[in-house]
C-alpha positions in Angstrom: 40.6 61.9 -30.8 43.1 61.6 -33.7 43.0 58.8 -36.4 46.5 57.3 -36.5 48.3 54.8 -39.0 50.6 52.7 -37.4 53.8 52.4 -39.9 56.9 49.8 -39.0 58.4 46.8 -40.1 56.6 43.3 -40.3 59.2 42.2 -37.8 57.5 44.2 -34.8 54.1 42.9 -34.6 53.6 42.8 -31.1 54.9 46.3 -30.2 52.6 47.7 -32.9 49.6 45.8 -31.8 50.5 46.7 -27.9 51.0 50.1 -29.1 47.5 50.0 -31.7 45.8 48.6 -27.8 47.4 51.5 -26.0 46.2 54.3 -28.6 43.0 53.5 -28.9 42.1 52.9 -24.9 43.7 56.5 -25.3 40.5 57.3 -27.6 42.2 57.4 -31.1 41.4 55.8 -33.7 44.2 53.4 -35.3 44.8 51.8 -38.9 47.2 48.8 -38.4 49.2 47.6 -41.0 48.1 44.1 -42.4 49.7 40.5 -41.4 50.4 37.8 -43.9 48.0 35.0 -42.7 50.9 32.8 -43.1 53.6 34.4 -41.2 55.7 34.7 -44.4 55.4 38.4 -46.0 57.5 36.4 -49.0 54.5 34.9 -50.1 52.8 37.5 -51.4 52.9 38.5 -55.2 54.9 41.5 -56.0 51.2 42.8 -57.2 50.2 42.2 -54.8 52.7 44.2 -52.7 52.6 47.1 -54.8 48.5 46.6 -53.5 49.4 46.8 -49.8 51.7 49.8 -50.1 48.7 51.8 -52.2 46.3 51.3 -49.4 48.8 51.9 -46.7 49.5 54.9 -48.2 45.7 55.5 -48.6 45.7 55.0 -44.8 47.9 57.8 -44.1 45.9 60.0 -46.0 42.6 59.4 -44.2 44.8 60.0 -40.8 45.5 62.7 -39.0 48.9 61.0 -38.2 51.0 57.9 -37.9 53.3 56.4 -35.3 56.4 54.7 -36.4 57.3 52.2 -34.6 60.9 51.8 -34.5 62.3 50.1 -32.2 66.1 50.6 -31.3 65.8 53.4 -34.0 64.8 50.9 -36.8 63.1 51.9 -39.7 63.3 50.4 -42.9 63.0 51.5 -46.4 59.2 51.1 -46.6 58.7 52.6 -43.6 61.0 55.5 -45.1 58.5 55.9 -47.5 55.6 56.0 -45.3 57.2 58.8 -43.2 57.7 61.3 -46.6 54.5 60.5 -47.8 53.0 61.6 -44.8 55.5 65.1 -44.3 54.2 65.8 -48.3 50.4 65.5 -46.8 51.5 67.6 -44.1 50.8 64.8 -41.0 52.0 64.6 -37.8 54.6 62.0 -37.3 54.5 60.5 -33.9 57.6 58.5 -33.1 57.9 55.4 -30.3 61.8 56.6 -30.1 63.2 59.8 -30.8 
């Protein structure tokens, strides 16, 4: 069993929770990213952004690795971030397309 952070955009919510479903009937434990309750990611405070990205971050730490989801080879500047953070911390990056 491995804990694993799901990193990706917003934009591919269901493959990450068809993805989160798969790994964990696997027997991992998986950290999902969090939804905006409203379906618009715009509506959160830059503080409150700044918020998310901490505890994602804190997520990856806590994992023993994450799986970017990046569809058609998508991956976006956050996401970027997320994937050198967790080289730094020495994780193992897991990818849904090489």
């Amino acid at each position: 069993m491995k804990i694993i952070t799901i990193c990706g955009s917003l934009k591919f919510k269901n493959e990450i929770l068809a993805i989160s479903e798969k790994l964990e009937l696997a027997g991992n434990a998986v950290i999902a990213p969090i939804y905006p309750t409203n379906e618009d990611k715009d509506a959160y405070t830059e503080e409150e952004v700044e918020i998310l990205d901490k505890m994602h971050k804190e997520k990856i730490k806590i994992s023993d690795a994450i799986y970017v989801v990046n569809v058609d080879g998508y991956i976006g500047s956050s996401t970027k971030s997320e994937i050198e953070f967790a080289k730094k911390l020495g994780k193992e990056i897991i990818y849904l397309e090489q």
